[in-house]
C-alpha positions in Angstrom: 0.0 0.0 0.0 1.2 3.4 1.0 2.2 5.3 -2.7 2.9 2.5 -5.1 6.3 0.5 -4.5 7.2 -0.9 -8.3 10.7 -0.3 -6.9 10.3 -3.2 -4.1 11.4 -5.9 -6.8 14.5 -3.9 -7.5 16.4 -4.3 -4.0 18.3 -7.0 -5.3 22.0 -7.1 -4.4 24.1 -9.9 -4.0 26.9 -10.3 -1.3 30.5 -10.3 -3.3 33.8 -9.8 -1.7 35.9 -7.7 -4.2 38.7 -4.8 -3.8 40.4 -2.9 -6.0 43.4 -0.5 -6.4 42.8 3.5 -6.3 43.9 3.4 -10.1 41.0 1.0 -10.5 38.2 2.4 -8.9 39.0 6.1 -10.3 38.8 4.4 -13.8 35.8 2.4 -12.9 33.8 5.6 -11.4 33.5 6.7 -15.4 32.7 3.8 -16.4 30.1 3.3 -14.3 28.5 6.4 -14.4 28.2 5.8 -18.4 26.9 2.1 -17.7 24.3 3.4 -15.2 23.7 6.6 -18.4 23.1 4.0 -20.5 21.4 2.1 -18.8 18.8 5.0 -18.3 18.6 6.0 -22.1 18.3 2.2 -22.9 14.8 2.0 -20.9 14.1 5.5 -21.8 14.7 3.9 -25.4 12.4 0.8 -24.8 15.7 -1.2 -25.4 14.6 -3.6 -22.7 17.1 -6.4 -24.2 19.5 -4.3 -24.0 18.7 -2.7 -20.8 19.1 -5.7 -18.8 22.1 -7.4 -20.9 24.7 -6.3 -17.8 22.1 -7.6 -15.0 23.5 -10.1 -12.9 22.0 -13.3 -12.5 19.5 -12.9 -9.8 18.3 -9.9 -11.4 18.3 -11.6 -14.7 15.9 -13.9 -12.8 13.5 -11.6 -11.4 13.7 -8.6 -13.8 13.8 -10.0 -17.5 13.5 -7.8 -20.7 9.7 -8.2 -20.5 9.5 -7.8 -16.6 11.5 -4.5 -17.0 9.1 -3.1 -19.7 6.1 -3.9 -17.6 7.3 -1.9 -14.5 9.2 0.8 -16.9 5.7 1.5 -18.5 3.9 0.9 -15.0 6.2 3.7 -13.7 6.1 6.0 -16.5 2.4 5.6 -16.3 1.9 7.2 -13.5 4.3 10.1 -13.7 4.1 10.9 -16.9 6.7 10.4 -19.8 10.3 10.4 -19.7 12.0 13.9 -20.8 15.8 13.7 -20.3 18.6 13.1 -17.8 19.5 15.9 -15.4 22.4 14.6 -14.0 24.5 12.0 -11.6 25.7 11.6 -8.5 27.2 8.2 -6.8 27.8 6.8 -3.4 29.4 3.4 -1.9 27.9 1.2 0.5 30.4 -1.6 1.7 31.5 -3.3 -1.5 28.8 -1.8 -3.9 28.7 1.3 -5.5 25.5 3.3 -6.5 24.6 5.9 -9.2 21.8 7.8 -8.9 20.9 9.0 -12.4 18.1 12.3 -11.3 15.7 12.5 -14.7 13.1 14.7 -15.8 9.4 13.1 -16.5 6.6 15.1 -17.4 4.9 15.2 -14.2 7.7 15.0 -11.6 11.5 14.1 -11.5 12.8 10.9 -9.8 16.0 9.1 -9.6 16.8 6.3 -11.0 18.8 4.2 -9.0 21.4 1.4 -10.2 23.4 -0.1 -8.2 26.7 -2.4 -9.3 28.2 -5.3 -7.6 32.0 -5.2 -7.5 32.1 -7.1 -11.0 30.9 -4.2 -12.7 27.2 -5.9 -13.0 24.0 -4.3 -12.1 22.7 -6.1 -8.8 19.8 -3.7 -8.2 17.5 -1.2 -9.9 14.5 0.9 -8.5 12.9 4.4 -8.9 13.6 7.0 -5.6 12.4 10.4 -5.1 15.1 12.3 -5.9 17.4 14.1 -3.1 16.6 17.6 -1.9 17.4 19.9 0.7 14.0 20.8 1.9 13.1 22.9 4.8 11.5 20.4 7.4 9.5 23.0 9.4 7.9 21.3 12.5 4.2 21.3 12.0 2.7 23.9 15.0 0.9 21.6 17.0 4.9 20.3 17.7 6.2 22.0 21.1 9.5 20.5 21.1 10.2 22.4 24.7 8.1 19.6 25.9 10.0 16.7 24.9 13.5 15.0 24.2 14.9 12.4 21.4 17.6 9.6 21.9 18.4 7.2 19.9 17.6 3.4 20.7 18.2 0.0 19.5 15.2 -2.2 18.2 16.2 -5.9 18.7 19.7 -7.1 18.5 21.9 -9.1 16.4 21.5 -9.4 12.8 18.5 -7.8 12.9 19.3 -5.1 14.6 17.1 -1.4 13.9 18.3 2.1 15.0 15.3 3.8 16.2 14.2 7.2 17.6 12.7 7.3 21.6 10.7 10.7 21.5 10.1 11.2 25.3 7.9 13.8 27.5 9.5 16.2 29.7 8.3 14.6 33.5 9.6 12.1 35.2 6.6 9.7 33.9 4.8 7.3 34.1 4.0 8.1 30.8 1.8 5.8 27.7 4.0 5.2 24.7 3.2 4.6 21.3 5.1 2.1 18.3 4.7 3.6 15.0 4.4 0.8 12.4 5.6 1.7 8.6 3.3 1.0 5.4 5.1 -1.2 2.7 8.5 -0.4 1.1 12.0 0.2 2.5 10.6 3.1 5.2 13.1 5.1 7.3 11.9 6.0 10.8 10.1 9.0 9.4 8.2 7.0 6.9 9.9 10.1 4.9 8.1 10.6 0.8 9.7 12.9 -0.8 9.3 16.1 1.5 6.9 14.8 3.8 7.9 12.8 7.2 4.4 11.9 8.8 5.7 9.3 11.1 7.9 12.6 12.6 4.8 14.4 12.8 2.4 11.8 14.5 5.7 11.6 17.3 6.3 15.0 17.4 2.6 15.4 18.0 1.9 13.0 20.9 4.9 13.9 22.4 4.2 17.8 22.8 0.8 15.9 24.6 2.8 13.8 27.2 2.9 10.8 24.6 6.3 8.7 24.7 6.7 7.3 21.2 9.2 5.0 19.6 9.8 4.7 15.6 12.7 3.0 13.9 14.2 2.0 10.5 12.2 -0.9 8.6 14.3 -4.2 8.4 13.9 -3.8 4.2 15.3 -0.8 4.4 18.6 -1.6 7.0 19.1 -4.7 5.5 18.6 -4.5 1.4 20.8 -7.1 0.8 20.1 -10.0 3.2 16.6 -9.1 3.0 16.8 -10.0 -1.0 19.2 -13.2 -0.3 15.5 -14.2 1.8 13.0 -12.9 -0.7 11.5 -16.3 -1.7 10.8 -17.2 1.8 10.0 -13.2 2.7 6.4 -12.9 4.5 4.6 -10.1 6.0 5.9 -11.4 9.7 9.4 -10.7 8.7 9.0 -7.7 6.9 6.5 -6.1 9.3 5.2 -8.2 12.7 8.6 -9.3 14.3 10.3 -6.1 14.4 6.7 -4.0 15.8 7.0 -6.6 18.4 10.4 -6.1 19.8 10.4 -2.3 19.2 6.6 -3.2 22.3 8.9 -5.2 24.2 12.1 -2.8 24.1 9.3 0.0 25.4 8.1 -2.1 28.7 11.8 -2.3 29.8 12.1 1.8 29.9 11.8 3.6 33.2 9.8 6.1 32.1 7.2 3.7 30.5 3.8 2.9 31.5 4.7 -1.1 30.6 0.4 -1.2 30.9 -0.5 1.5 28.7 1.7 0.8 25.4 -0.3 1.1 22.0 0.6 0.5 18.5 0.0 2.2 15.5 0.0 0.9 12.2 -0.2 3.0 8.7 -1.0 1.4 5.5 -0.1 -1.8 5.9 1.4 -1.9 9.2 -2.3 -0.7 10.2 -3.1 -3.9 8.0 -1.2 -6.1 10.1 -2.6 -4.9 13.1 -5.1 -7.8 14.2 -1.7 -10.2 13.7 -0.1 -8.0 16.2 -2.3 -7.9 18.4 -2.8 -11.6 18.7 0.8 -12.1 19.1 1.3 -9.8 22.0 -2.2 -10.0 23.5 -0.7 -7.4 26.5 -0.7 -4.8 24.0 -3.0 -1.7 25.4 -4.4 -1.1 22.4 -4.0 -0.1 18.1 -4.7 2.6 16.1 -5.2 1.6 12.6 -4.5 4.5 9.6 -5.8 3.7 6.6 -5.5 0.1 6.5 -7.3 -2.2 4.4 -8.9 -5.4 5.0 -9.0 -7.1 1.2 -6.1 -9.1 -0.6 -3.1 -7.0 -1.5 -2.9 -7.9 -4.7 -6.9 -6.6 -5.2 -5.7 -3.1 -4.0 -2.6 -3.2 -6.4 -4.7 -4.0 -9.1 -7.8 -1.2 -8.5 -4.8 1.2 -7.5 -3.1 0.5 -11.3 -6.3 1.3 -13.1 -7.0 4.1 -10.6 -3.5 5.6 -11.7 -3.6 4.9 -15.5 -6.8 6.4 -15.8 -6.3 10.1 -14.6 -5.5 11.3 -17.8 -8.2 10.2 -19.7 -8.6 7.0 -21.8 -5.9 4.2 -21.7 -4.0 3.4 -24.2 -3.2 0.0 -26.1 -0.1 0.1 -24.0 -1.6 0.8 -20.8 -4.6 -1.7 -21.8 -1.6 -4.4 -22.3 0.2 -3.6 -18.6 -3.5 -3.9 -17.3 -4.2 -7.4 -18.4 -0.8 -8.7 -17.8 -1.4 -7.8 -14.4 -4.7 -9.4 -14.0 -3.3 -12.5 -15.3 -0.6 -11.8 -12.2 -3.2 -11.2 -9.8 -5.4 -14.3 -10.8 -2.4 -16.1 -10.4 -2.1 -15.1 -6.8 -5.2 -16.4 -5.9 -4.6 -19.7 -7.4 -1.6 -20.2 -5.5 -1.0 -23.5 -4.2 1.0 -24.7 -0.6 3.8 -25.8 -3.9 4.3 -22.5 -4.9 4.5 -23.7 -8.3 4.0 -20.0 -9.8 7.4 -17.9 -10.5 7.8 -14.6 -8.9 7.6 -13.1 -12.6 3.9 -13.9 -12.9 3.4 -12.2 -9.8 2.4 -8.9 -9.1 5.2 -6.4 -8.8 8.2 -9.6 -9.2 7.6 -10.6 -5.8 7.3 -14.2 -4.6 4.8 -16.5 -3.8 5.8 -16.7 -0.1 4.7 -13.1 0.2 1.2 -13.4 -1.1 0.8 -17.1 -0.4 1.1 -15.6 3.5 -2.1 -13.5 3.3 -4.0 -16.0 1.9 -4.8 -17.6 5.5 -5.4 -14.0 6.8 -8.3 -12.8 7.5 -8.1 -9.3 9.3 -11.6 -8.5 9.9 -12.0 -12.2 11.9 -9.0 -11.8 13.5 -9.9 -7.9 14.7 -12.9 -9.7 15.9 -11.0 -11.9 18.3 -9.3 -8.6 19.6 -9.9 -7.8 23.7 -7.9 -4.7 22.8 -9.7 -1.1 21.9 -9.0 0.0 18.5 -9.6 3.6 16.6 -9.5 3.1 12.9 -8.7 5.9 11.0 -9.1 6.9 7.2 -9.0 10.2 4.9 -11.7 10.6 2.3 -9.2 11.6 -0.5 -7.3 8.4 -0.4 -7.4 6.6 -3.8 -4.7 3.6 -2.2 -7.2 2.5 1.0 -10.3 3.5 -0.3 -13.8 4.7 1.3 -14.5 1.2 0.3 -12.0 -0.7 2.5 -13.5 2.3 5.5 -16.9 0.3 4.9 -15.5 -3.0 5.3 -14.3 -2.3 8.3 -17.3 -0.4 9.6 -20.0 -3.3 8.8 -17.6 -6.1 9.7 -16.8 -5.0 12.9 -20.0 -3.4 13.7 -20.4 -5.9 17.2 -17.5 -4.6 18.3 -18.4 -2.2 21.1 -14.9 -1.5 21.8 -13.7 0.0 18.3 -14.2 3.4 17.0 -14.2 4.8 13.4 -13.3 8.2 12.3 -13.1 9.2 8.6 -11.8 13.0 7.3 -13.0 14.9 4.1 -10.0 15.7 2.7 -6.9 14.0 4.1 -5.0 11.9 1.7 -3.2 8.1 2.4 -0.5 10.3 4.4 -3.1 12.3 6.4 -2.3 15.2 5.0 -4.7 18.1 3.4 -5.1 18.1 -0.1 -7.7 19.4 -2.9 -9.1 17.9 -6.3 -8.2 15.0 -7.8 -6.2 12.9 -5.6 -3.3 11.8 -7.7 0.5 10.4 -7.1 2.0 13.9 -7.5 0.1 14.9 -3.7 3.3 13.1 -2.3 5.1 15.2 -3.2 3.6 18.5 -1.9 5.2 19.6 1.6 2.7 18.9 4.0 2.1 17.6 7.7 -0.3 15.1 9.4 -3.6 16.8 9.9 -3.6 18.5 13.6 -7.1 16.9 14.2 -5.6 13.4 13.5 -3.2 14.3 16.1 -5.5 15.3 18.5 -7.6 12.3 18.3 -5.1 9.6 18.9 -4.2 11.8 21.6 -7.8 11.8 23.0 -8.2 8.3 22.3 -5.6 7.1 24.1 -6.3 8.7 27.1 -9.4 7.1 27.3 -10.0 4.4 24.7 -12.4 2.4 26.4 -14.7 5.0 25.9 -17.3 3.1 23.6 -17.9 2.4 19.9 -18.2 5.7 18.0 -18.4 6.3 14.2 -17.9 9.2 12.4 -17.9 10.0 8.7 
């Protein structure tokens, strides 16, 4: 969920051991930086052949010629056509090194992001906002002469997550909060191009005596093992485990009401919520934004069509990247416990682990089971978790005296403010979490046992 992740297939790189002279890698640097050129202009180009000719083998595997023109079209599709390059810039991470090729489209500019093992070949490919120095004004309902930050450590071990403790002035006993990312390789912030709601929503509860903890996603920390484990990869890896330690981490810290910890989950972290909660049944209680309780791979589809249609009719092209991924969705639902189906055929590359996971869950009977409170929250102008997936919630957990519903008129998937349309390109308008969001989780969890209440 959260704005569409085509790039999530991309984070492939594979663990070499390689070094090279000084003479070597200053020669290399050009030649890279025309390899990761070319490599733009050859997609730019439709050149998908050539395009993937220097992928290495996993990537051969799970991006082929026709895989890479589904998601190049799927991509350009939704910001508009590809204009020209604007420019390069590189960095290293351990043995791998990483061009960043920033390009013009006709609705926005992204970079393109390639990254090469230490064999010259291209381990990993996917599309990032591009770098800018924007001006991260705290939103005014943030008094941060009313709290501290340190860091922390979520888990330990190979797993490992830095995190940020965002902690009241007092000496306690004060409720905490763990802030759950939506899908993708999320930083702590949840940060989309200049927008950083997870900072908001701590900054927020905070400034109202609210201790909250947020950290760096495990897909994000750990691109590379992560990918070494992507046929295996489920939602408890990628999301449950870590929301779990980061609740147990909480209860060891002083200043902690161990009784009164909540979770809250955006996109689908706020899908996941019902699993958390049965897993850790001492939990205080969850407040769910804009989750959704179909199948994934229903909302990827409805979101595609939702996206290729804002400029008018489709065209053949766009009709063709539809059907193809119909054909990838039925798929997913005739996966068997085998999983006989390649990750190619799937939605997005990714494998049948993934999706064959959410076939035994069902969050709307698993909510039910719930002894914890729960506020689920959702904006009106957000075309990823619809109104729809709202009214699922609503009518399926209608029994539930001890959940409350709250819908906003025009906050988007970020629960931000927006007008028109709703439309990719709101991301990347500088915004902050709605104040009245803020206030009600902070009203809520002072008192969330205060009965069902539903409001449109």
């Amino acid at each position: 969920m959260k704005i569409l992740k085509i790039s999530f297939i991309f984070i492939v790189i594979v663990p070499l051991s390689f070094s090279l002279s000084i003479s070597q890698v200053i020669n290399q640097v050009d030649e890279l930086e025309i390899a990761a050129r070319e490599f733009v202009n050859n997609l730019a180009a439709g050149e998908f052949e050539k395009a993937t000719e220097n992928f290495d083998s996993t990537m051969k595997s799970v991006a082929p010629p026709e895989k890479m023109a589904e998601v190049w079209n799927s991509f350009t599709s939704q910001i508009g056509k590809f204009k020209k390059q604007l420019g390069v810039r590189s960095e290293k991470f351990q043995q791998y090194d990483i061009y960043f090729v920033t390009c013009e489209f006709e609705n926005a500019n992204y970079d393109i992001k390639v990254v090469f093992d230490p064999s010259k070949k291209i381990a990993g490919q996917f599309f990032v906002p591009p770098k800018q120095d924007y001006d991260f004004a705290p939103p005014d309902y943030a008094l941060k002469d009313l709290f501290e930050e340190k860091e922390v450590t979520v888990g330990s071990g190979e797993w490992a997550l830095q995190g940020t403790l965002t902690l009241p002035d007092g000496d306690g006993q004060f409720p905490a909060v763990v802030l759950v990312h939506g899908s993708g390789p999320n930083d702590r912030d949840e940060t989309l191009g200049p927008n950083k709601p997870f900072r908001d929503i701590a900054w927020g509860l905070a400034s109202n005596g609210i201790a909250v903890l947020r950290y760096d996603k495990r897909t994000r920390v750990y691109q590379s093992k992560m990918a070494a484990l992507a046929n295996t990869l489920t939602a408890k890896e990628e999301v449950i485990d870590d929301a779990l330690l980061a609740v147990e981490l909480l209860r060891g810290i002083d200043k902690i009401d161990a009784k009164k910890i909540f979770v809250i989950g955006h996109s689908l972290g706020g899908t996941m919520l019902p699993r958390i909660g049965t897993s850790d049944p001492e939990i205080a209680g969850f407040v769910m934004l804009a989750g959704s309780p179909r199948p994934l791979e229903d909302l990827y589809l409805e979101q595609m069509i939702y996206i290729l249609r804002l400029d008018g009719d489709l065209s053949d092209e766009e009709r063709k990247l539809l059907e193809d991924i119909k054909l990838q969705v039925l798929n997913v639902k005739s996966l068997s416990v085998t999983h006989d189906i390649p990750a190619e055929d799937l939605p997005m590359g990714v494998p049948a682990a993934y999706w064959d996971y959410f076939k035994s869950y069902q969050p709307i009977r698993e909510c039910k089971e719930l002894k914890q409170p729960m506020l689920i929250l959702a904006g009106q102008r957000d075309y990823q978790v619809t109104k729809a997936d709202y009214k699922i919630w609503q009518e399926g957990l209608s029994s539930n005296k001890n959940i409350r519903f709250k819908s906003y008129l025009k906050l988007n998937h970020l629960f931000m403010e927006g007008e028109g349309t709703p439309a990719p390109s709101d991301y990347e308008i500088p915004g902050h979490v709605d104040k009245a969001v803020i206030t009600d989780i902070v009203e809520w969890i002072k008192d969330p046992s205060a009965g069902s209440k539903s409001k449109k």
